[in-house]
C-alpha positions in Angstrom: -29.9 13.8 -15.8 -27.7 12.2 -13.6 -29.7 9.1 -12.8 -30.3 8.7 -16.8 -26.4 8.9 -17.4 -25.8 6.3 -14.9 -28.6 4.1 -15.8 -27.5 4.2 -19.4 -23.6 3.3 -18.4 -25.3 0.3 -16.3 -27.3 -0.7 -19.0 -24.0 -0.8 -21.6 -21.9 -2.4 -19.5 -24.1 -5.3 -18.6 -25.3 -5.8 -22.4 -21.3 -6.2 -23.3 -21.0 -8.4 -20.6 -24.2 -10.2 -21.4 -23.1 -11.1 -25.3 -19.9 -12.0 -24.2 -18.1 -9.1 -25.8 -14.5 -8.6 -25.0 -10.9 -8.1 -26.7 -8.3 -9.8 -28.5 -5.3 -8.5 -27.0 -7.4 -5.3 -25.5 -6.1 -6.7 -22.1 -4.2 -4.4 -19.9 -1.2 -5.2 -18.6 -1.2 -4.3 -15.2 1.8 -1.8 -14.3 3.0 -4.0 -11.3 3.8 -6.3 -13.7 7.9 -6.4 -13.9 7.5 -6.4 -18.0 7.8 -2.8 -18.7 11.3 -2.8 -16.8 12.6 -4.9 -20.3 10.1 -2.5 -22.3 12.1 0.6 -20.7 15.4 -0.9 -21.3 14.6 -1.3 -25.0 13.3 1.8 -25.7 16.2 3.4 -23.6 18.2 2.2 -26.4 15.4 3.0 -29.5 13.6 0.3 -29.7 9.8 0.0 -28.8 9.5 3.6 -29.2 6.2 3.3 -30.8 5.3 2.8 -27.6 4.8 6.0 -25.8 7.4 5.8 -22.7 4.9 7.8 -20.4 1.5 7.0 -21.1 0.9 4.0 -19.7 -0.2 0.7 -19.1 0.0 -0.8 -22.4 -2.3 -3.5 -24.1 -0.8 -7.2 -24.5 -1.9 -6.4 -28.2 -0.1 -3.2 -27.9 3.0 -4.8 -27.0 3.2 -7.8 -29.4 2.9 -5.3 -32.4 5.6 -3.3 -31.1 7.9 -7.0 -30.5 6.8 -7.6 -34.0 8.6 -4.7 -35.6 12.0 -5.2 -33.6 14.6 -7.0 -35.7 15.7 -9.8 -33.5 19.1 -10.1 -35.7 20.4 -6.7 -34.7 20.2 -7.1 -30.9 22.7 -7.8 -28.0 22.4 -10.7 -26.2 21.1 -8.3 -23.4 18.7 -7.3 -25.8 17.6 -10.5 -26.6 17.5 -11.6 -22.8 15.0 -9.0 -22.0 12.4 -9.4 -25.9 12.7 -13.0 -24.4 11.2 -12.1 -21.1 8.7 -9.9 -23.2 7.3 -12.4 -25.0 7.4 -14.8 -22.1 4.7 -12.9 -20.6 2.7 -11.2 -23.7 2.8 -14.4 -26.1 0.5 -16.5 -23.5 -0.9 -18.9 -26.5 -1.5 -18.8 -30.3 -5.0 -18.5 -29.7 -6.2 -16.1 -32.8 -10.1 -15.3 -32.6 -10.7 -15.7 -28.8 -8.6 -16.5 -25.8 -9.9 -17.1 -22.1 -7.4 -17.2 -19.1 -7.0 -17.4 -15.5 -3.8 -16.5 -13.3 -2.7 -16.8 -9.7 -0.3 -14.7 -8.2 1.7 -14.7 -4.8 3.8 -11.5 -4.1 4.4 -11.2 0.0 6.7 -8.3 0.9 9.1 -8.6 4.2 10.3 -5.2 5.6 11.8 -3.6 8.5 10.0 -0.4 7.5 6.2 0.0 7.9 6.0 2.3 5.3 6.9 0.8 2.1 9.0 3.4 1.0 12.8 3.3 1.6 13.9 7.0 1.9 11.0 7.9 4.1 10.8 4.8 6.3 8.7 4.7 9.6 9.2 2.6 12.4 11.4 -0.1 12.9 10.4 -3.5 13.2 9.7 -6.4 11.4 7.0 -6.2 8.6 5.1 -9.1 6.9 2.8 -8.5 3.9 1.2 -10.9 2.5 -0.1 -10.6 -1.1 -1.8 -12.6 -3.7 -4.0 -11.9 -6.8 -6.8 -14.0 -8.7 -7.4 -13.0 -12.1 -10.2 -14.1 -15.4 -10.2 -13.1 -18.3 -11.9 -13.3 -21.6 -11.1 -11.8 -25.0 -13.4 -11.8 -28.3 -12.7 -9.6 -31.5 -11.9 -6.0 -30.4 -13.3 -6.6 -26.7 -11.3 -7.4 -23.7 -12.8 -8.1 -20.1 -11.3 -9.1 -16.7 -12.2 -9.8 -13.3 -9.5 -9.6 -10.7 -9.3 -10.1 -7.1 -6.0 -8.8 -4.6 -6.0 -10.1 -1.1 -3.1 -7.7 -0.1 -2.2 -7.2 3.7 -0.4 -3.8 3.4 -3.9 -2.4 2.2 -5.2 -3.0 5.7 -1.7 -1.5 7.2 -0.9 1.3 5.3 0.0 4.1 7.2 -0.7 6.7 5.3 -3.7 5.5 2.9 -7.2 4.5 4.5 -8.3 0.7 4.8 -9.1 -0.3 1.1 -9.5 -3.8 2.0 -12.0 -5.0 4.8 -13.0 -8.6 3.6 -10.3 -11.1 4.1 -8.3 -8.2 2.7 -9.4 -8.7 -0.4 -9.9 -5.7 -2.7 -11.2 -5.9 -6.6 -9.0 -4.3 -8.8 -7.7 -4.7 -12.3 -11.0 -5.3 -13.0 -13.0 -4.2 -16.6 -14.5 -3.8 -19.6 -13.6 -2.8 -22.8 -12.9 -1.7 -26.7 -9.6 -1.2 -28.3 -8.9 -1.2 -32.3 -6.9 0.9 -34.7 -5.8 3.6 -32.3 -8.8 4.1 -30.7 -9.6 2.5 -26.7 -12.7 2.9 -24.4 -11.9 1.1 -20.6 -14.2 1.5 -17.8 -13.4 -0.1 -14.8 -11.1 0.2 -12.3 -7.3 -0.3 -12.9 -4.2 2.1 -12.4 -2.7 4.7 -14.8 0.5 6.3 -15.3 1.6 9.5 -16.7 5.6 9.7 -16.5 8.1 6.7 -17.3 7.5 3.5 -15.6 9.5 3.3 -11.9 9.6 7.1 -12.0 7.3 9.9 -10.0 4.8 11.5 -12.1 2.9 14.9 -11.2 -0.6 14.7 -12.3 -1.5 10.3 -12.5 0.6 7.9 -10.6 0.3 4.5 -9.0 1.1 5.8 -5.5 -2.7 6.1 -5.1 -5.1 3.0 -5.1 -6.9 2.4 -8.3 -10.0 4.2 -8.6 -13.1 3.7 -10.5 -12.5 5.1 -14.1 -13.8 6.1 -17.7 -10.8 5.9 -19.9 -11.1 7.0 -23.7 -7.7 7.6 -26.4 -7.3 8.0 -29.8 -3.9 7.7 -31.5 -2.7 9.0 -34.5 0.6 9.2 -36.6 1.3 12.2 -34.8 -1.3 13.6 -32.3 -3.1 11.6 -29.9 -5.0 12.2 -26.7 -6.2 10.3 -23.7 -9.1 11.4 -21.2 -10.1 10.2 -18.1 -12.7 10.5 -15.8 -12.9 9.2 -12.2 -14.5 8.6 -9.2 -13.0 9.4 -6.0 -14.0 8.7 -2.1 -16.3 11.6 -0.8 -15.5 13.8 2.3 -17.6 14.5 5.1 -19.9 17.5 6.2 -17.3 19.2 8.5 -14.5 18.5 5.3 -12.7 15.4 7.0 -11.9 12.6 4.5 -13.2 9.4 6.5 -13.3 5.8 5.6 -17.3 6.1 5.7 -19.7 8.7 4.7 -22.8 6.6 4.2 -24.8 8.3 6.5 -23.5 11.9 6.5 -26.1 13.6 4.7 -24.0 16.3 4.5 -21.1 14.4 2.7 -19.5 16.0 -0.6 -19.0 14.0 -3.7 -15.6 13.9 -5.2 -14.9 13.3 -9.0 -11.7 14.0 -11.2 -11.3 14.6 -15.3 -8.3 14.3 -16.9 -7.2 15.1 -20.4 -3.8 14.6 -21.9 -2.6 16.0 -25.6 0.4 14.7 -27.1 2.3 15.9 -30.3 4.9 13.5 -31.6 6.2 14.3 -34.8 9.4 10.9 -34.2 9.6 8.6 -32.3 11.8 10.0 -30.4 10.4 13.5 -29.5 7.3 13.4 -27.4 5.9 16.9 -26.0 2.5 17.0 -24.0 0.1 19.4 -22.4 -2.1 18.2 -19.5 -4.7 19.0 -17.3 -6.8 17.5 -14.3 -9.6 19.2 -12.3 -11.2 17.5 -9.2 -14.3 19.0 -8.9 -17.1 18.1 -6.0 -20.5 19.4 -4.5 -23.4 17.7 -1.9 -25.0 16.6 -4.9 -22.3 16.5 -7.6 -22.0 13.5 -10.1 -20.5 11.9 -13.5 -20.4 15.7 -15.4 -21.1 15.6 -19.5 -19.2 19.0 -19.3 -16.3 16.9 -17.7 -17.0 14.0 -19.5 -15.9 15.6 -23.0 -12.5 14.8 -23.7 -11.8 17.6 -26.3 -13.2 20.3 -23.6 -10.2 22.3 -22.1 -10.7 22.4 -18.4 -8.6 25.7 -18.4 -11.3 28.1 -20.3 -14.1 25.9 -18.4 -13.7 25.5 -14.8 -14.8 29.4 -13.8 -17.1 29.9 -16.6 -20.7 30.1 -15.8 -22.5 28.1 -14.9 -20.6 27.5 -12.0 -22.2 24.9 -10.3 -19.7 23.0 -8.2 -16.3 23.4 -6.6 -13.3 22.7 -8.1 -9.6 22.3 -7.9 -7.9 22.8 -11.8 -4.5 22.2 -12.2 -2.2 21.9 -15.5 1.1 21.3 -17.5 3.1 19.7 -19.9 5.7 17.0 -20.6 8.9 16.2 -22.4 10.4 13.0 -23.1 13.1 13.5 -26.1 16.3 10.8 -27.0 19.2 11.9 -28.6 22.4 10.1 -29.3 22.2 7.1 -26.2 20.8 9.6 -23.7 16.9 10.2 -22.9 15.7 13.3 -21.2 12.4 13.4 -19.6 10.4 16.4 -17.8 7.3 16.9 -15.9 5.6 20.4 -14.9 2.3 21.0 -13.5 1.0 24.5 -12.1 -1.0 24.2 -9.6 -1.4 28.0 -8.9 0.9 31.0 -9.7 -1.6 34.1 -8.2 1.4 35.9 -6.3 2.3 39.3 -5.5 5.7 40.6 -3.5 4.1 41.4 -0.1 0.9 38.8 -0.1 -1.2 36.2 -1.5 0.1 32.4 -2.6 3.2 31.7 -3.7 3.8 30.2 -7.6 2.9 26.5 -6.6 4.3 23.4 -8.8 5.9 20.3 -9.5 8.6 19.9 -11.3 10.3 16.3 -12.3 13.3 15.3 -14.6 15.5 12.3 -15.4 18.6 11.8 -17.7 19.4 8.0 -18.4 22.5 7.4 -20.5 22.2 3.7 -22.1 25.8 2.4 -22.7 26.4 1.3 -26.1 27.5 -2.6 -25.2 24.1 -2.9 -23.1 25.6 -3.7 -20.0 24.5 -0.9 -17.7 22.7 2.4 -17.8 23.6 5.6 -16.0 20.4 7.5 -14.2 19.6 10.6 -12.9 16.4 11.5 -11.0 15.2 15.1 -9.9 12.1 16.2 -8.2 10.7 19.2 -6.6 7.3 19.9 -5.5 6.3 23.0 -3.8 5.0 23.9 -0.1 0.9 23.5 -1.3 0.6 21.4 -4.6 -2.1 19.4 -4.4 -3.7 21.8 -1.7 -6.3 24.0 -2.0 -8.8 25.9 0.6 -11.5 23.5 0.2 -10.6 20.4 1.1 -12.4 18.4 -1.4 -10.4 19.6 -3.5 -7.6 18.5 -2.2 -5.4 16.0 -4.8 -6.0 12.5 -2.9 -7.8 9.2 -3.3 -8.5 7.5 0.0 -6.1 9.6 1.9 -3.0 8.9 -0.7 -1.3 11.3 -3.4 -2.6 11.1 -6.7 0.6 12.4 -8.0 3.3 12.3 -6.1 3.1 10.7 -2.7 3.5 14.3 -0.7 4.6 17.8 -1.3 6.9 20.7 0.1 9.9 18.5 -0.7 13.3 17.7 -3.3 14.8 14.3 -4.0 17.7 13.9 -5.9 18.8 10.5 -6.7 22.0 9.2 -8.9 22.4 5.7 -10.0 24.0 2.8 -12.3 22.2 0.2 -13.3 24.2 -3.1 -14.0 22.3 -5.8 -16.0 24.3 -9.1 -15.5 21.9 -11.4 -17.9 25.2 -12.7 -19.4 25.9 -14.5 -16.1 22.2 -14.8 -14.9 19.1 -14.4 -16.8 17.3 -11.2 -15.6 19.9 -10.5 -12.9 20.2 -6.3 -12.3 22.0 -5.0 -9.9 22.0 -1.0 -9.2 23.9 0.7 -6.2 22.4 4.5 -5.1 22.5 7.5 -3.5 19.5 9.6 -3.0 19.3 12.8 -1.4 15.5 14.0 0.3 14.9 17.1 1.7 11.3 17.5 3.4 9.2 20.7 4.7 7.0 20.5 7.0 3.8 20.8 4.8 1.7 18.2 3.4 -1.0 17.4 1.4 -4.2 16.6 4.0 -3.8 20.1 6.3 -5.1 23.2 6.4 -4.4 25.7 4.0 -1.9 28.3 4.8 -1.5 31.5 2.5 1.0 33.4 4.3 3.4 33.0 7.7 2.1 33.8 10.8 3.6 37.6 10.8 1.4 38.4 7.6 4.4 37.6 4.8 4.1 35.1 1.9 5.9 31.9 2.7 8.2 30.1 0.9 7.7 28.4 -1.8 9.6 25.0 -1.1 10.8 23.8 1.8 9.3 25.5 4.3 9.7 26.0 8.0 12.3 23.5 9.5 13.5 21.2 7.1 14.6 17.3 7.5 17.8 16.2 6.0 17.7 12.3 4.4 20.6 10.5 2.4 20.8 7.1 1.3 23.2 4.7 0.5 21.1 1.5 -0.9 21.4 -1.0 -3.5 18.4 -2.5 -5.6 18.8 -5.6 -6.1 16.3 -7.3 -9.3 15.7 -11.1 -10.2 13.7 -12.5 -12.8 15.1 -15.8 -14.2 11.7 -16.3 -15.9 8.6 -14.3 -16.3 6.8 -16.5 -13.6 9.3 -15.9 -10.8 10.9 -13.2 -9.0 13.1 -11.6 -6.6 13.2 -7.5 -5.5 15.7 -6.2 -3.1 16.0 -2.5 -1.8 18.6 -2.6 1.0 20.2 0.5 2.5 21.6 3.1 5.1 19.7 6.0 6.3 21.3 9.0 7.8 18.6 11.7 8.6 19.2 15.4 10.1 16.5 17.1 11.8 14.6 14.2 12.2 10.6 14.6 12.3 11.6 18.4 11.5 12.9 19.2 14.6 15.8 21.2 14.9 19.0 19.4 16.0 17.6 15.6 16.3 19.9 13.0 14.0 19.4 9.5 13.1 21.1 6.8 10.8 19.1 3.2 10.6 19.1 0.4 7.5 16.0 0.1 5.8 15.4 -3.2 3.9 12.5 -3.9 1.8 12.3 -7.4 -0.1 9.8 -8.5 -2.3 9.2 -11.9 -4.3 6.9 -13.4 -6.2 5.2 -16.6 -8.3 2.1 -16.7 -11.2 0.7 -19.7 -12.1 -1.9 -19.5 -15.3 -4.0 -21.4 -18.0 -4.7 -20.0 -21.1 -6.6 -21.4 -24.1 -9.0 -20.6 -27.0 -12.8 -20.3 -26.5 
């Protein structure tokens, strides 16, 4: 069965690409793209909002139906500022039946931190990544297809994911195939999702992992819609180690993930979602029709018989609501909640919020960001089933920790075009657990350990500033710039240390685009 599934998804995939299928507008656009920080701004103050603010990426075709219902006449000269950088990078030609396009891309990031991430920095030196993307694509009626190319540096650095690049660090990505018309969109390939609003964590599909290898299929409606996905992830070894290589462990595990997302939006501006992931794996596991049904609830199916594999199930739900000029937006997943007062696991979760208040005269917006995950999200006793992709968090980037962080956000376009400026404060408090360990039910004198923040915790708060710079849609500048004091440093007891953590990005596209 398994070799007829995949011999018949080969066999599609090469006829579309054979006849030269692919889709008007079906393009992704890819969610490093800078675009969805106007998109968010917009919808932030009710515009856009047929766009759903956390299910992304979006479609260019998505977007320029969306621009198409704004009434330019009503807006701010903010407003205007950012739909101008919109269609800057949607509108690419007036091509109508087909269009065919290349881009090139530089975007080198210079750091002190070797970790990319400016509350939890490591080391301190002087960092140098170099980054640059190729990119093709053809469109024709309803059919969209791309082939992309990264040569990214930091994939053969990072310190916490495994090598993803080895050639030339070059890595394909962004790369696929597929059908989108009338609320309905089939994608295989291998590009990153989102499930949260853009620039904030998400619990169950994030971008903090590499892309992986992915069937994608939605179908929208005035006011229920749904999205599936079903992925392939790297494999672990015989003796449960994830390694870079498994090609000649015979002993190996395969590792897959299905997701499944239902939304009910009855406005625009009331969203409410249930979801559900399970990452199930086996020495001879592959693509699942039982996980390949989007409209079959993992929840009453996981333990059912037949059981044939192992799996890890995990689910929740969503909020995202506006009201007046704020927008509220929550996130929990449940892991596991089997827990009794003198043994077994504690509840396990994650738990995310944010409150934006959009000021009426455009120029600024006040944010607030929560998170908590507890001590074993993402963890289970097997470690296949263990919530990663090439040693990196599928969800959130770690667990067993709470982040708080506060912040305006100044947007100066009156003065320069695509000019924000947004001072911080983020507080981050870490246990000592984390995702890639051995599972641990209970402390080592028999009683149930805590639920967040376990053993000795380490203190972080930062002062930064973010710094953004987009004069046009082919140009731009990203500062993160800040002061780190941290207590209990490496979560021992007693050790402090304060440092500046810089991270600074910028970037160039070049493209052609035309009719075919």
């Amino acid at each position: 069965m398994l070799n007829r599934l995949k011999g018949a998804l080969l066999t599609t995939c090469i006829s579309l690409l054979v006849v030269g299928v692919y889709a008007q507008d079906g393009r992704v656009l890819t969610l490093s793209d800078y675009t969805y920080e106007y998109i968010q701004r917009l919808q932030h103050r009710g515009k856009m909002l047929d766009l759903d603010p956390t299910v992304l990426p979006y479609s260019y075709g998505q977007v320029k139906q969306s621009i198409s219902r704004i009434n330019e006449d009503r807006l701010s000269e903010n407003e205007k500022a950012w739909l101008e950088l919109i269609k800057e990078r949607v509108e690419l030609n007036e091509a109508d039946d087909n269009e065919i396009g290349g881009e090139f891309s530089a975007s080198p990031v210079i750091s002190d931190t070797e970790r990319l991430d400016a509350v939890d920095p490591l080391n301190q030196d002087l960092y140098i990544y170099p980054a640059a993307t190729v990119t093709g694509y053809m469109e024709k009626g309803d059919f969209a297809g791309q082939l992309s190319f990264r040569h990214d540096y930091y994939y053969d650095q990072d310190p916490d994911g495994f090598d993803a690049a080895k050639r030339l660090f070059i890595r394909a990505e962004d790369s696929y195939i597929g059908y989108q018309k009338s609320g309905v969109k089939i994608m295989l390939g291998r590009y990153n999702h989102h499930w949260g609003k853009y620039g904030e964590a998400s619990s169950i599909m994030s971008t903090n992992a590499r892309s992986f290898d992915n069937l994608t299929f939605s179908l929208s409606g005035k006011y229920f819609s749904f999205q599936s996905i079903l992925g392939e992830l790297n494999d672990i070894s015989g003796d449960s180690v994830f390694v870079e290589r498994t090609t000649f462990d015979e002993d190996a595990n395969n590792r897959f993930i299905s997701m499944h997302r239902l939304n009910f939006h009855p406005s625009p501006k009331f969203r409410i979602s249930f979801f559900e992931a399970i990452l199930y794996s086996g020495h001879n596991t592959g693509l699942s029709l039982k996980y390949s049904n989007p409209l079959l609830t993992h929840v009453f199916v996981s333990d059912n018989i037949p059981w044939d594999e192992t799996n890890n199930l995990m689910f929740g739900g969503m909020i995202w609501t506006q009201f007046s000029n704020f927008t509220l937006n929550g996130q929990l997943l449940i892991d596991d909640f089997q827990h009794t007062e003198d043994k077994g696991e504690p509840f396990t979760f994650t738990f995310l919020s944010s409150l934006n208040y959009a000021l009426k005269n455009t120029s600024a917006d006040l944010n607030l960001e929560f998170e908590a995950v507890a001590y074993q999200t993402y963890n289970t006793d097997l470690a296949e089933g263990r919530y990663l992709y090439m040693n990196r968090g599928i969800g959130t980037p770690t667990n067993d920790y709470i982040k708080i962080k506060v912040y305006p956000e100044f947007f100066l376009d009156r003065y320069r075009r695509g000019l924000m400026v947004a001072p911080y404060l983020t507080y981050y408090s870490k246990g000592e657990q984390v995702i890639n360990q051995d599972y641990k039910k209970e402390n080592p004198d028999g009683s149930v350990i805590d639920i967040i923040l376990t053993g000795q915790v380490e203190n972080t708060v930062r002062a930064g500033l973010h710094v953004l710079y987009q004069p046009s849609s082919m140009f731009w500048f990203e500062l993160d710039t800040g002061y780190n004091h941290i207590a209990n440093y490496n979560n021992v007891s007693g050790i402090t240390r304060s440092r500046l953590v810089t991270i600074f990005k910028a970037g160039v596209r070049f493209g052609l685009y035309g009719s075919n």
